[in-house]
C-alpha positions, 0 to 999 in steps of 0.5 A, a space after each residue: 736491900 740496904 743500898 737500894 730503894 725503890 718508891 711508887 705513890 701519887 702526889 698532890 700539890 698541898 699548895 694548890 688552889 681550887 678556885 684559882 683557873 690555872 690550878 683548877 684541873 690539876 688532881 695530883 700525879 704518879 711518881 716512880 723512882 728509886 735510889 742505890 748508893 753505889 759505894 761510901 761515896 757516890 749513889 744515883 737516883 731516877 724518877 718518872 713522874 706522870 700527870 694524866 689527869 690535869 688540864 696540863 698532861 706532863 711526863 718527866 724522867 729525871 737522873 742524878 749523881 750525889 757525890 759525897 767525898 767527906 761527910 761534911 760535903 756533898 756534890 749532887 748532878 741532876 738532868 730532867 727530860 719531859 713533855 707538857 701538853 696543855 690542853 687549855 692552851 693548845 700547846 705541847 713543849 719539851 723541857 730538858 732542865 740541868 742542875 749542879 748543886 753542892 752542900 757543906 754541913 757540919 754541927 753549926 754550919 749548913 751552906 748548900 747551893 744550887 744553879 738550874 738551867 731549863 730550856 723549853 722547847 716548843 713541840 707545836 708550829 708558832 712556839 719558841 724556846 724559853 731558856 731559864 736560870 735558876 740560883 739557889 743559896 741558904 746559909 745557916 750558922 750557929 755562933 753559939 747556943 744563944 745567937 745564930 744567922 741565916 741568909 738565902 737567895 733565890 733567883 730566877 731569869 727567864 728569856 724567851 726568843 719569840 716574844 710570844 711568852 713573858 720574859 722576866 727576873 724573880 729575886 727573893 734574899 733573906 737574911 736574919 738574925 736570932 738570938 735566944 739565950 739559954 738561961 732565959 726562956 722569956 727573951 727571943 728576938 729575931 731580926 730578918 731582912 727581906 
């Protein structure tokens, strides 16, 4: 129908490595999921995610809501709920992830966020619960048909109660400067801060 669709595939990670001993086991996992837009303004979406051939078996559902009340901003909720069992280690948890996230685009403006919160709870006697904050940001503008800036910020703090796994803070911001005059197809310069 033109308001729903529905999808079913297996998806590989394209960035995994073969060699490597965590990644060694993972052969990819089922997706199923689908979308309706409920009217002009609000749709929802869910999706089940299965791996059952890997070293770590995971099951996911995730449910959201994007909220578009212009067509320059959109607001979208999600929640993800699942269970990882790693076989290797011995261990299972339980993930419950909330996310809120907000886009604004126009014709020279795209500036959209993201924040996550994720608690891993440990499903096997001896593991604790891992509490996880995520922030992202991208900023892209263009001043004119020669010049354009962009900026983002992924950010990552991950706290765990027990002492049994890493806690730690991960930090990445960019941001760069283009110039590429129109009239002259020899000079392009861009200057990027990381």
């Amino acid at each position: 129908k033109g308001n729903e669709n529905y999808y079913f595939g297996y998806e590989i990670d394209p960035t995994r490595n073969s060699n490597a001993g965590f990644d060694a086991q993972e052969n990819g996992k089922f997706v199923l999921g689908g979308r309706r837009q409920i009217n002009e303004n609000v749709s929802v979406f869910g999706e089940n995610s299965y791996d059952i051939f890997g070293d770590r078996r995971t099951f996911t559902t995730q449910y959201g809501v994007d909220y578009a009340p212009s067509e320059r901003m959109t607001y979208s909720f999600a929640t993800q709920l699942g269970r990882v069992s790693d076989d290797v280690a011995a261990t299972s948890f339980d993930r419950y992830a909330y996310s809120f996230g907000a886009q604004y685009a126009t014709q020279d403006v795209l500036a959209k966020g993201r924040i996550e919160y994720r608690k891993d709870t440990g499903a096997t006697t001896g593991q604790g619960n891992t509490d996880t904050l995520a922030v992202s940001a991208q900023l892209k503008q263009k001043f004119s048909e020669n010049a354009r800036i962009m900026a983002s910020l992924d950010a990552i703090e991950t706290r765990e109660n027990s002492g049994n796994i890493a806690k730690g803070t991960y930090v990445d911001g960019i941001l760069g400067y283009a110039f590429r005059p129109v009239d002259n197809d020899k000079l392009n310069m861009l200057l990027r801060y990381r």
